[in-house]
C-alpha positions as a Python dict, from the first residue, in 0.01 Angstrom:
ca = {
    (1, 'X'): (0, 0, 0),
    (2, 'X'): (-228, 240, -148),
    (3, 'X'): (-545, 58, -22),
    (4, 'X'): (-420, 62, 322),
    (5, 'X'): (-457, 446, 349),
    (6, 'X'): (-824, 433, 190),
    (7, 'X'): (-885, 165, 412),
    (8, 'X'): (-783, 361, 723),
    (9, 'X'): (-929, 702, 598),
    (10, 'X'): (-1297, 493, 585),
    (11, 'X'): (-1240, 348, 914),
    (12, 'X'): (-1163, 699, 1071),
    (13, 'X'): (-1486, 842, 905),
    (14, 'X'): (-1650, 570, 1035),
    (15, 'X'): (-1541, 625, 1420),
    (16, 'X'): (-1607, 1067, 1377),
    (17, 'X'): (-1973, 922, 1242),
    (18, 'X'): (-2033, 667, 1526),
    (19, 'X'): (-1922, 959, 1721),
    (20, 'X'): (-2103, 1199, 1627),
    (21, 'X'): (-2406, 1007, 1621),
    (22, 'X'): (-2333, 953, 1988),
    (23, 'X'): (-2335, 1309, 2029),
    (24, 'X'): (-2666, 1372, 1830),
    (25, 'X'): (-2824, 1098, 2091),
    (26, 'X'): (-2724, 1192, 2417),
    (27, 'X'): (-2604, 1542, 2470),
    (28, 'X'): (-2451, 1642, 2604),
    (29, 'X'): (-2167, 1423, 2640),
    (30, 'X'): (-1806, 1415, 2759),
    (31, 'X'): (-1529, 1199, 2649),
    (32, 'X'): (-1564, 904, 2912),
    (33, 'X'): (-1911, 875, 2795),
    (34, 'X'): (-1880, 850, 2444),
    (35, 'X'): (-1573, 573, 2511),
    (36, 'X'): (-1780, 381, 2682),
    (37, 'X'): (-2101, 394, 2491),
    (38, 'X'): (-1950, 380, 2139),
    (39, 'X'): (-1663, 120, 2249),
    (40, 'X'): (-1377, 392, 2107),
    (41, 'X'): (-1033, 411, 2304),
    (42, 'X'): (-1091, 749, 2493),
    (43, 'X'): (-759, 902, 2230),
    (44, 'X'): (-931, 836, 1950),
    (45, 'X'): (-1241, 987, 2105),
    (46, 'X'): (-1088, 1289, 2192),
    (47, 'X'): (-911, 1305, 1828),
    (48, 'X'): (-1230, 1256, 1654),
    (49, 'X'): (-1404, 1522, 1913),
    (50, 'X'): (-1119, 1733, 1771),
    (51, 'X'): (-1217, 1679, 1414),
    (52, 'X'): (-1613, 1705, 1424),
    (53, 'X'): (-1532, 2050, 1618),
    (54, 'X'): (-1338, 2186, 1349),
    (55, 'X'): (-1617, 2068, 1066),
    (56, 'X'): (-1833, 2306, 1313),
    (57, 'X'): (-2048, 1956, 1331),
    (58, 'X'): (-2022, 1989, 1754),
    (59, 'X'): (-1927, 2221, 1981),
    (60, 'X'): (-1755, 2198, 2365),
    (61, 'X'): (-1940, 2291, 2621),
    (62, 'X'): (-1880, 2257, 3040),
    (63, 'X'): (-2148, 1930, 3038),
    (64, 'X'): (-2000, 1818, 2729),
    (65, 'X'): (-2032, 1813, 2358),
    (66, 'X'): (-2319, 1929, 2192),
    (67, 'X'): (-2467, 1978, 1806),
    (68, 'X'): (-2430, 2255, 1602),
    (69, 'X'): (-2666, 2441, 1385),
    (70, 'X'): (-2487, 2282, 1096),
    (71, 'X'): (-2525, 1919, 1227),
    (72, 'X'): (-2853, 1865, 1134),
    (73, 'X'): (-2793, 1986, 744),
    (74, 'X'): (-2483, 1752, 751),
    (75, 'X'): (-2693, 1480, 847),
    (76, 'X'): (-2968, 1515, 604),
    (77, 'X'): (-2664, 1516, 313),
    (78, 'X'): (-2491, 1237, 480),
    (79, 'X'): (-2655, 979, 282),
    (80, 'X'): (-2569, 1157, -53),
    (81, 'X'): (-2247, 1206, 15),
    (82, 'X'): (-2193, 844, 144),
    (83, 'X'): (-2390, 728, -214),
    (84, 'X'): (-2077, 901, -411),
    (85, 'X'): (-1802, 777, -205),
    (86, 'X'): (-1969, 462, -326),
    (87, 'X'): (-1968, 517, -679),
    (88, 'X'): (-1608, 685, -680),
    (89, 'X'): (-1460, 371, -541),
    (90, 'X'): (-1716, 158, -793),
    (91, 'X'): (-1584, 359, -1072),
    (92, 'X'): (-1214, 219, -960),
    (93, 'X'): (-1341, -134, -1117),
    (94, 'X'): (-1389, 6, -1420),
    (95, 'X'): (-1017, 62, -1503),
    (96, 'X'): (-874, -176, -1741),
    (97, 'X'): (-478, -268, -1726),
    (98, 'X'): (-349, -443, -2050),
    (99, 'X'): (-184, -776, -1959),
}
């Protein structure tokens, strides 16, 4: 179902945030630590690692992962950007099917 996918795209934003947030609190950090601190299967750690490096949000280094110049001007949009993800997806009430 179509939802399904939107559900599972915000759930997989949600674990590259929690992750990154780990990042931002205690680097730097390697995998094992961010599974357990964050409660995220060490895969989907490593994935979402993976992700957040390509964004240029983190970078791998021998200790661990670490921020980015850019991390800290993603953060301070973050809130914006989560605001119009909200209105997109309030917008979708606003469509009106004849019965």
């Amino acid at each position: 179902m179509l939802s399904e996918k939107v559900a599972g795209e915000l759930e997989m934003l949600g674990r590259h945030l929690k992750i990154l947030k780990a990042v931002v609190e205690n680097e730097p950090i390697g995998i094992l630590k961010l599974a357990e601190e964050t409660k995220i299967p060490s895969h989907k750690v490593r994935y979402s690692l993976r992700v957040l490096e390509q964004e240029g949000l983190i970078a791998a280094s021998a200790p661990g992962a670490v921020t980015t110049e850019k991390t800290a001007a993603f953060l301070n949009e973050l809130d914006s950007m989560i605001d119009e993800l909200v209105r997109s997806s309030s917008s979708l009430k606003n469509i009106q099917f004849c019965p």
